[in-house]
N, C-alpha and C positions, 0 to 999 in steps of 0.2 A: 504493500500500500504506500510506505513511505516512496519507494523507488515509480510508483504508478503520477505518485501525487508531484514529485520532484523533473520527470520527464516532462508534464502539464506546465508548469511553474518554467521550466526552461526554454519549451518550446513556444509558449504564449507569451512569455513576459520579458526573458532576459534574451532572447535570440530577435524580438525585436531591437531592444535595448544595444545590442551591441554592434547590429543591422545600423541604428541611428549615428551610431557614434562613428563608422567609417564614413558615412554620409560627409561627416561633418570636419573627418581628417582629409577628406578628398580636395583637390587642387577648386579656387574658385577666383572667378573673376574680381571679384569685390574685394575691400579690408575684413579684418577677421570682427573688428571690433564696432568700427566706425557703420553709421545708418545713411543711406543715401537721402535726401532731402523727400524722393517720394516714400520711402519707409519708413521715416518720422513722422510724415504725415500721416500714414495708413497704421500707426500706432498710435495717434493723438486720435482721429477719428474712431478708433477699437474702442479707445478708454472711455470716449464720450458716448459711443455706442453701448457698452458694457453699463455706466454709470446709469444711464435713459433707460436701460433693461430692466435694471434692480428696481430701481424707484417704482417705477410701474406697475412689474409683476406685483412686488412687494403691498402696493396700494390698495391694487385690484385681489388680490388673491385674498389677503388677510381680511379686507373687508367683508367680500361676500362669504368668507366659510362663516366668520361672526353672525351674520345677521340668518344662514340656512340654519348653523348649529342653536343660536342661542335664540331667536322668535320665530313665532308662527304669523305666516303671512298665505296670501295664495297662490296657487302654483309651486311650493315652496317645493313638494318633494322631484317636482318632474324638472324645475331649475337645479334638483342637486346632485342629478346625474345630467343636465344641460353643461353644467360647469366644467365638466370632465370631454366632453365631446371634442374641445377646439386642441386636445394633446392630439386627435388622431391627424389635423392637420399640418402636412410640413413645411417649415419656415418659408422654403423654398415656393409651393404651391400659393400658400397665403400674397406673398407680395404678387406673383403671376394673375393671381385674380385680380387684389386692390388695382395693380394698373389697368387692368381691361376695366375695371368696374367706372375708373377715376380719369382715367388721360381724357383728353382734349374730343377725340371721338366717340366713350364711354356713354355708357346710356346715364348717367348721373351728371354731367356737363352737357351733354345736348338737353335734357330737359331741362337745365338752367336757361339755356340758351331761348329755349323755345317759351317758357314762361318771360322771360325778361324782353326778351326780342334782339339778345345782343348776339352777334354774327360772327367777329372775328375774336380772337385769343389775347389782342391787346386792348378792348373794351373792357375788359373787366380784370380782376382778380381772381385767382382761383388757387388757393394753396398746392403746392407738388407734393404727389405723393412719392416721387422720387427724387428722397430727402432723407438728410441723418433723420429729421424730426420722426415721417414717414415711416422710415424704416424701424425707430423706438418704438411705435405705435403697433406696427401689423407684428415683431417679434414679441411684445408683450400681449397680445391678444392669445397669441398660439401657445405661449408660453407658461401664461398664468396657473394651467393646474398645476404646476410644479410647485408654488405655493398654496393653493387652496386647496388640494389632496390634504399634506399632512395637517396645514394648519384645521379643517374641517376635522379631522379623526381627534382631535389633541382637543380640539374645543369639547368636542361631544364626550369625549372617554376620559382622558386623564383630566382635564380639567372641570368634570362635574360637578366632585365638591369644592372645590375653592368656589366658582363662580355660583352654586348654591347656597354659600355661607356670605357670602358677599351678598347676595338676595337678598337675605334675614337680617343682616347690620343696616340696609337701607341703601345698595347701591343699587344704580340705571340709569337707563338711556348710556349717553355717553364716558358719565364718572365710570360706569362699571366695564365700560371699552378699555377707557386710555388707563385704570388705578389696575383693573385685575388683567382682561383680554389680553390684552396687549404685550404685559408682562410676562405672563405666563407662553406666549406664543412663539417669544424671542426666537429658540432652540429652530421651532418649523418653519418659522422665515428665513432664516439663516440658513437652512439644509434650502429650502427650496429656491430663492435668489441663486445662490450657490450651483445648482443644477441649470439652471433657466440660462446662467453665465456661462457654464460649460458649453449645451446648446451653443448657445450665441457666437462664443470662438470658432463652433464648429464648423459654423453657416457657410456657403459659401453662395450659392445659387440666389439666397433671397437680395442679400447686400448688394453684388454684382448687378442684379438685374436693379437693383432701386438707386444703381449709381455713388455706393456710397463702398470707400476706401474700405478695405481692411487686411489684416496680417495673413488671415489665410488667404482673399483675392492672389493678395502678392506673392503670397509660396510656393503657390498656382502659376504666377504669371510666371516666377523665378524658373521654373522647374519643365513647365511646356513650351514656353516659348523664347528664354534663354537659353535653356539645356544648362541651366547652371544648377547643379544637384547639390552641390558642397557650400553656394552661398543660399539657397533656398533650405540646408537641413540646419544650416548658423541661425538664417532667422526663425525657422520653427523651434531652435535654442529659448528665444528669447519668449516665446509664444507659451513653449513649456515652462518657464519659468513663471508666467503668470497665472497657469493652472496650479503649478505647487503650491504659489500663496493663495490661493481658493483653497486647496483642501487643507491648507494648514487654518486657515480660518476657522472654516467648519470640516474636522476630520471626519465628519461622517460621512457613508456613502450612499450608494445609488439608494440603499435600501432606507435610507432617512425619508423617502416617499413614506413611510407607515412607521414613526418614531415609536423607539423601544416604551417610552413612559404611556405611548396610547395606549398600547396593548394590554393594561394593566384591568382595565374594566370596558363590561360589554356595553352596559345600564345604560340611559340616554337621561339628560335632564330634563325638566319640565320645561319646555319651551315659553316665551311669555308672549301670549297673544297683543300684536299692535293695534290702536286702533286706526279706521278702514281710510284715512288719508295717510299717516303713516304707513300701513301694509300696504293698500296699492305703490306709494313710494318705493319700497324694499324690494317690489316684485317687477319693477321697472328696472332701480338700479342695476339687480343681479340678472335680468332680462338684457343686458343691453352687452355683456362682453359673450353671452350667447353668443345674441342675433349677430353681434360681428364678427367673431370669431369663428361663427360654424353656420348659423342656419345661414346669411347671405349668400356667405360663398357659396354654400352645396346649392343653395337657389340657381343660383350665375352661373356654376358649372352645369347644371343640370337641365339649363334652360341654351347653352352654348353645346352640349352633347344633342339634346334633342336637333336641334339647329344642324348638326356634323348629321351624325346619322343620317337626315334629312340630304344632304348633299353627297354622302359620299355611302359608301356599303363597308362593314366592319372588314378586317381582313385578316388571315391566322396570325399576321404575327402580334396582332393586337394580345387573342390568345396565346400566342409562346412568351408577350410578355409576362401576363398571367400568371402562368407557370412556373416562368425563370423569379417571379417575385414569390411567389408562395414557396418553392420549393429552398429559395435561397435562406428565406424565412423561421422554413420550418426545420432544415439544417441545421444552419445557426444554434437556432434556441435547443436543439437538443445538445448538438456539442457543448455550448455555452453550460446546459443543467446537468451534463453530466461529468465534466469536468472540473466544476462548479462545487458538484456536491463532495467527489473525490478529496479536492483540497479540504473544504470544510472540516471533514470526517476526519482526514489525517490530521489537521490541530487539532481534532479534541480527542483522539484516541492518542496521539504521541506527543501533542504540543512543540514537533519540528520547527512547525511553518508558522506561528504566530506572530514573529515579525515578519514574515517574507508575504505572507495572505494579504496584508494592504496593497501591496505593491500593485496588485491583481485592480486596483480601482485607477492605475493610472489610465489603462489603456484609453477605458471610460471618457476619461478629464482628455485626453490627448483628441484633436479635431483629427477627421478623419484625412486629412491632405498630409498632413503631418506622420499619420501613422501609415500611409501607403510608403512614404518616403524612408521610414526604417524598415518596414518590410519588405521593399525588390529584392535589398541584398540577399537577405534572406532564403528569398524564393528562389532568385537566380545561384543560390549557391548550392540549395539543394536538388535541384533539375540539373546540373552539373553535373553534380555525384551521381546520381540515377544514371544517367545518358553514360556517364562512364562507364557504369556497371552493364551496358548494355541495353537498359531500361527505357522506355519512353519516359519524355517529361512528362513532370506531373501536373503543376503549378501554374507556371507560368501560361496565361492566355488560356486557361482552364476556368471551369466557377469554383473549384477546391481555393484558387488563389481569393477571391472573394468570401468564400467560406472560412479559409483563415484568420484574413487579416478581420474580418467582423466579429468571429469567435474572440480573437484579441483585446480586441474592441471593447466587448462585452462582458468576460470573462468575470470581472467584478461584482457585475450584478449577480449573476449564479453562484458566485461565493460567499457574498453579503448574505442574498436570501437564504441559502441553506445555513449558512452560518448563525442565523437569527433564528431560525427552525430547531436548531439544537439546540441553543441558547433555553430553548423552551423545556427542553428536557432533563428532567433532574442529574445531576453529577451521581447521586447516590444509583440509578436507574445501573450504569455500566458499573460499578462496581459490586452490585448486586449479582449482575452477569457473568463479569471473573469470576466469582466463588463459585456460580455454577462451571466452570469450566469452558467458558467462551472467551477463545481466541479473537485476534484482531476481526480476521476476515469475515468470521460467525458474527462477534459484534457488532462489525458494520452493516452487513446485511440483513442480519434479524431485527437489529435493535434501531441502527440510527437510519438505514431508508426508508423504513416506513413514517421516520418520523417528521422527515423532511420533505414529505411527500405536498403538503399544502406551499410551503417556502417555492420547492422548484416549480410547482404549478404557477405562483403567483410572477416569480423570476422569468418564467417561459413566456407569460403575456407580454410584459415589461420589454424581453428582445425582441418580440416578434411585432410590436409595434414601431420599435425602434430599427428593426432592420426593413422592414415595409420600407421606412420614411427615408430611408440613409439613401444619400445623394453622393457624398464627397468619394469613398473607399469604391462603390458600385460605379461609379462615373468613368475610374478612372482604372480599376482591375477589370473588370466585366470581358467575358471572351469577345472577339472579333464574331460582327452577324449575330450578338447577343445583344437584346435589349431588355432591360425592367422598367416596370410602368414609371418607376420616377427618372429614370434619362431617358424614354420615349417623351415625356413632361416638358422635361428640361431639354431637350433637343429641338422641340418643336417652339415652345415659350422663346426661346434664345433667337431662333430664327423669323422670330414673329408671326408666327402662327397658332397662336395660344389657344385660337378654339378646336385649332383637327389634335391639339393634346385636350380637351376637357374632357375626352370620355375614360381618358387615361388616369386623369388628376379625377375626376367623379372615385373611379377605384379604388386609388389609391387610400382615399379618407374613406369609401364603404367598409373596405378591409381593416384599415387600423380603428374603426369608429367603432365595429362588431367588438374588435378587442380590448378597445377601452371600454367599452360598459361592461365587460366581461374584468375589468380589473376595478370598476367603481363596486361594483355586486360584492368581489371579494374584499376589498377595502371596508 
């Protein structure tokens, strides 16, 4: 087990890892240290992009779990699985809609037009949506369940009694927001800002198309259209450097989506009924990052696929992209859970890996441009060996190379989750089992997978929505003649033709939307 769990560990974690680091000893055009004027710009723009993330998410998220978890208002329950809908949408997808919804020949501008009777683009004003501001706007929309998941469980479960004794001493309305809420919430904003920022580094597709600078654009641009692989892995240096201080902020991981102190109690609090101008208020509020973040768009999409259909007839490769995306998907998420659960198992039956187990949350934090760029070497070193041996390659320009470098990727989550699954299970439980004469392998089998059996179920949803969505790693490993519904998306969006991709991008969020409500139910 140790030696099953130490192979996982090396060939997911540290054989990127050292994949990176020749990247970055390789010959490059640039100084090793110094920032070229447009890479100081496209790292001033990151941080004001990153800064305009948190605020937002942070605003929107923590307010609406308050007001689902802690009043009763209408509609309240079918808004608390609304809340959860706009994760299924990707960064990428969202901005490709707002511009069709918003540009200049958008049906939201021509009916300005046509109400006002103004004609040309310089009669009036009209905010861009292709804008730092813009782009704060549509990635905190998509991004906000990242706070309001945990913060919503944390309100309900762990913080019941407090904000019930708070009740009885005479706090509400908003004293009992900013004195108890708020404070007690700290831990699940901070895990979720945290996630929502990861996201955000990761972007590359939404920023790009909304015109606005960033580090990964540039590592991108470095790497395919320079050919410069050694100065595009120095600034992925520095990109990583700013995930490190994210999780040193908040060390927790992927699995901070369901904080360890919610789980503590099922019970729910007594909710405190508004009255009917307050409640319709509340049900507007928390109606309103819905209706922008999910039901518009699926509107728009859905209303620009009817339209497609209408002019053109589907074709199989619409269907192989189907396939190549669920199949990638569902890959993934099992390598991910069971490799996942492997590591777990070996810390708590040997306690080897307990420092070395966090590690497993870098890939996580690393965008995915960044982590294609430590893993070619990798790939190409081991398609070497093989060819040596005689063997066809394996990897390279294969979906294995995809299915790696995403397992990578992901790795984290399937170790958190299982690792929070045991956590659940008493220490006395396995020593009970020695005495009866259970070895490692018996132990792990009998005792710890059935017990992590909920953890990897819920870890499984988690990748397979996340690898649905994933743009960066699929864009840029994917075989030759191979497409997934999100770069058939982003191939057609790019080339401006955003509505012969809407019945692609419709998919995309049907797919991941099934599996977010399938992770709100478990939550």
């Amino acid at each position: 087990m140790i030696l099953a769990a130490g192979l996982v560990l090396a060939a997911l974690v540290f054989a990127p890892g050292l994949g990176f680091l020749s990247r970055m000893l390789g010959p490059s055009t640039g100084n090793l240290f110094a920032l070229t004027p447009t890479q100081f710009a496209a790292l001033r723009e990151t941080m004001w992009l990153m800064a305009g993330v948190a605020a937002l998410t942070a605003s929107i998220g923590v307010s609406t779990a308050w007001l689902v978890s802690v009043h009763e208002f209408p509609l309240r329950r079918a808004i608390d699985i609304g809340l959860v809908l706009p994760l299924a949408f990707p960064t990428y997808l969202i901005a490709y809609v707002a511009v069709d919804l918003l540009d200049f020949f958008g049906p939201v501008q021509s009916a300005f037009r046509a109400i006002t009777g103004y004609r040309l683009a310089n009669e009036y004003y009209f905010p861009s949506i292709r804008s730092l501001p813009g782009a704060v706007i549509l990635l905190s929309l998509v991004l906000m369940p990242y706070v309001y998941v945990p913060c919503r469980i944390l309100f309900t479960r762990s913080g019941r009694n407090i904000v019930e004794a708070a009740r009885l001493l005479g706090a509400s309305g908003w004293r009992l927001f900013f004195r108890i809420g708020l404070p007690i919430a700290k831990p699940a904003i901070l895990t979720g800002v945290v996630l929502a920022l990861l996201e955000t580094l990761n972007d590359i597709g939404a920023v790009e198309y909304l015109g606005v600078s960033s580090l990964s654009a540039v590592i991108r641009d470095l790497w395919l259209n320079r050919f410069d692989l050694a100065g595009a892995a120095r600034l992925a240096g520095l990109l990583i450097a700013i995930v490190v201080l994210l999780l040193l902020i908040n060390p927790q991981s992927r699995s901070g989506i369901v904080p360890r102190q919610a789980e503590r109690s099922s019970s729910e609090p007594r909710r405190v009924p508004l009255s009917a101008g307050k409640a319709w208020a509340a049900t507007g509020f928390c109606l309103l990052p819905v209706a922008l973040g999910f039901v518009i768009p699926v509107l728009h999409l859905v209303s620009r696929a009817i339209r497609y259909l209408g002019a053109l007839s589907m074709d199989h490769e619409l269907l192989q992209a189907v396939f190549a995306t669920v199949f990638i998907a569902l890959a993934v998420s099992a390598v991910v859970m069971i490799c996942g659960a492997l590591i777990a198992i070996a810390q708590r039956v040997t306690g080897v890996f307990n420092r070395v187990g966090p590690l497993t949350m870098l890939g996580y934090a690393t965008p995915g441009t960044v982590l294609v760029l430590a893993i070619m070497p990798v790939l190409g070193t081991f398609d070497d060996a093989l060819v040596g041996m005689g063997l066809p390659a394996l990897f390279i320009g294969a979906h294995a190379a995809v299915i790696y470098a995403l397992s990578a990727r992901f790795l984290g989550i399937g170790t958190t989750q299982a690792g929070l699954a045991l956590a659940r299970l008493p220490a006395n439980v396995d020593a009970v089992a020695r005495i009866h004469g259970y070895g490692d392998i018996r132990l792990a089998t009998r005792i710890h997978w059935p017990a992590i059996q909920p953890g990897l179920k819920l870890g499984a949803i988690l990748v397979f929505i996340d690898t649905v969505k994933e743009l960066p790693a699929t864009l840029l490993l994917r075989p030759l003649n191979v497409e997934t519904l999100a770069t058939r998306a982003y191939a057609k969006a790019s080339a401006g033709m955003f509505e012969h991709g809407a019945l692609d991008s419709l998919l995309i969020v049907a797919i991941s939307a099934l599996a977010a409500i399938a992770l709100s139910r478990r939550n």
